[in-house]
N, C-alpha and C positions, 0 to 999 in steps of 0.2 A: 367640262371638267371630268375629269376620268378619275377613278377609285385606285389608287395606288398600293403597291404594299407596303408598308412600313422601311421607312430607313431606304428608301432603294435608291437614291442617287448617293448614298455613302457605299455601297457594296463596291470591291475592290473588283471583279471580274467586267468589264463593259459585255460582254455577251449577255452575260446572268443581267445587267439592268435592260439590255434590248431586249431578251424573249421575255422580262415581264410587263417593260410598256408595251408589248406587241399583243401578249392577254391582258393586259387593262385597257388597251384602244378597242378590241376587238369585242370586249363582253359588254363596253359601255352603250349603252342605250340615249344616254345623252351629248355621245358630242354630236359635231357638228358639220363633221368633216370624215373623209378617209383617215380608217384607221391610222394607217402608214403617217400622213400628215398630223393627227391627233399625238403622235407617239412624237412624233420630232416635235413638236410645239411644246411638250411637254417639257421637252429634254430640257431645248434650247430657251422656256421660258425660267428652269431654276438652274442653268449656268447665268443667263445675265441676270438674275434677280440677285445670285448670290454673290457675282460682284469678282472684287477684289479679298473677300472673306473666305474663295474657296481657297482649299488647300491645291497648291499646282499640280501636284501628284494627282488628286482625286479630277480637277479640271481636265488634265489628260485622258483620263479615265472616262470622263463625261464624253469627252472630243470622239475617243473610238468607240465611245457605243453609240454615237450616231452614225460611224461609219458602219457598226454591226447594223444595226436599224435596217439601213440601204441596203444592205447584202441580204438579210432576212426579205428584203418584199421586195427584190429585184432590182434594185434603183439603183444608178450610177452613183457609182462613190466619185467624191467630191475631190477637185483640181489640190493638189498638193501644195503649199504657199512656196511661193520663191523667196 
């Protein structure tokens, strides 16, 4: 579990929610995992928790700050849907 900051999967920039899961994976002493991995689990465990209740806008939002994530710690960004 990683120490969040406050409100940060409502902030509208995806960059600004990636460089701050990227210092809360990184200062946490408790996960369990690579950062990198901590910070995507993160993302991607309050988009499906949130369901069909987020707002599409913001779910967007969510979607590229995982692609910011991957770019931040070098990681191939992810196959584009057809």
């Amino acid at each position: 579990m990683l120490d969040l900051e406050p409100d940060v999967f409502t902030w509208p920039n995806p960059l600004d929610i990636a460089l701050s899961l990227k210092r809360s994976a990184e200062r946490s002493a408790r996960r369990r995992s690579d950062p990198f991995r901590s910070a995507m689990s993160m993302l991607t465990f309050y988009i499906n928790r949130a369901g069909d209740k987020i707002d599409p806008a913001q779910r967007e939002c969510l979607e590229a700050a995982k692609d910011e994530l991957r770019i931040l710690y070098g990681r191939p960004r992810r196959h584009p849907k057809t």
